[in-house]
N, C-alpha and C positions, 0 to 999 in steps of 0.2 A: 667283314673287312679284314685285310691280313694285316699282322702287327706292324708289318713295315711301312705301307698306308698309311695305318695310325699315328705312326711314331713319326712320321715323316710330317702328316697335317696340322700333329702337336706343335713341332717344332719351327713350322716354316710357317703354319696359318696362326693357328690357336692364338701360342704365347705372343707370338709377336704384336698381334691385333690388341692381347689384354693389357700386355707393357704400356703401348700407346695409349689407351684409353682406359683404363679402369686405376695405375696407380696411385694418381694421385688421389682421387676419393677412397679406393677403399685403404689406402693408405692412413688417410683420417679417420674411417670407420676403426681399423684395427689399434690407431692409436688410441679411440676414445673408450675401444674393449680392456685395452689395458691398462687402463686409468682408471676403470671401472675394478678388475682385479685387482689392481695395487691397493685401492680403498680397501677391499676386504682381506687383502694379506697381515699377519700378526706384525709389530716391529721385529725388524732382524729377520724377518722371514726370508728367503730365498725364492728370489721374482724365477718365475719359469716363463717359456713364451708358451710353449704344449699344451698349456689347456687351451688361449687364446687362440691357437691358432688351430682346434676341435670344434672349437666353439662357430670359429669362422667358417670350415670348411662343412661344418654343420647347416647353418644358417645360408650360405651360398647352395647347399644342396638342396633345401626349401624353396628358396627363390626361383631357383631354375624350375624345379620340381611344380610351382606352384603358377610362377609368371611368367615365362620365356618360354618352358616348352609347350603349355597345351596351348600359345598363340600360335608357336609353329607350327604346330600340327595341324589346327584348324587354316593354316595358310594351305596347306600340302592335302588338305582332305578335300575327294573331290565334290566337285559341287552339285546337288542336292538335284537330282533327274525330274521334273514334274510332269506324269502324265495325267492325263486326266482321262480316265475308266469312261467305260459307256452310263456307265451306272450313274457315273459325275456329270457326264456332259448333261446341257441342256437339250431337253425336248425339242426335236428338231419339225416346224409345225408342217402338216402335207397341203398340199394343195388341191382345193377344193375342186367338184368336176362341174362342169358348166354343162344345164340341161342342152 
């Protein structure tokens, strides 16, 4: 695929589809990541978003990795040819000769 494609599918498909639909939950998800790192921040420490947001593109790259693509794939892979070999068929019985 050429970058222009890409860049064009990001911009016009992708983002716009995840805007719509993923903000507001992973919104929550990311806030409840960094209410998780604040807990383990010293006092006085200096909150960074960078790890939270390693952490997240981590864990999204799992997800995909793990639930989303290998269903698509198995949508896109063709389906499964059944022949059945002579070997397999049933015995086909002859008919008998009449004296």
């Amino acid at each position: 695929m050429s970058d222009d494609l890409a860049f064009k599918i990001q911009l016009g498909v992708i983002l716009p589809k995840m805007k719509e639909k993923l903000t507001t939950e992973l919104s929550s998800i990311v806030e409840d990541v960094v209410k998780i790192v604040q807990a383990g921040n010293r006092a006085g420490e200096v909150f960074e978003m960078e790890p939270v947001k390693q952490i997240i593109l981590k864990d999204f790259d799992i997800f995909l990795t793990d639930c989303i693509l290998p269903e698509i794939e198995r949508k896109l892979a063709p389906a499964p040819v059944e022949e059945a070999s002579a070997a397999e068929a049933p015995p086909v019985a002859e008919a008998s000769e009449a004296p």
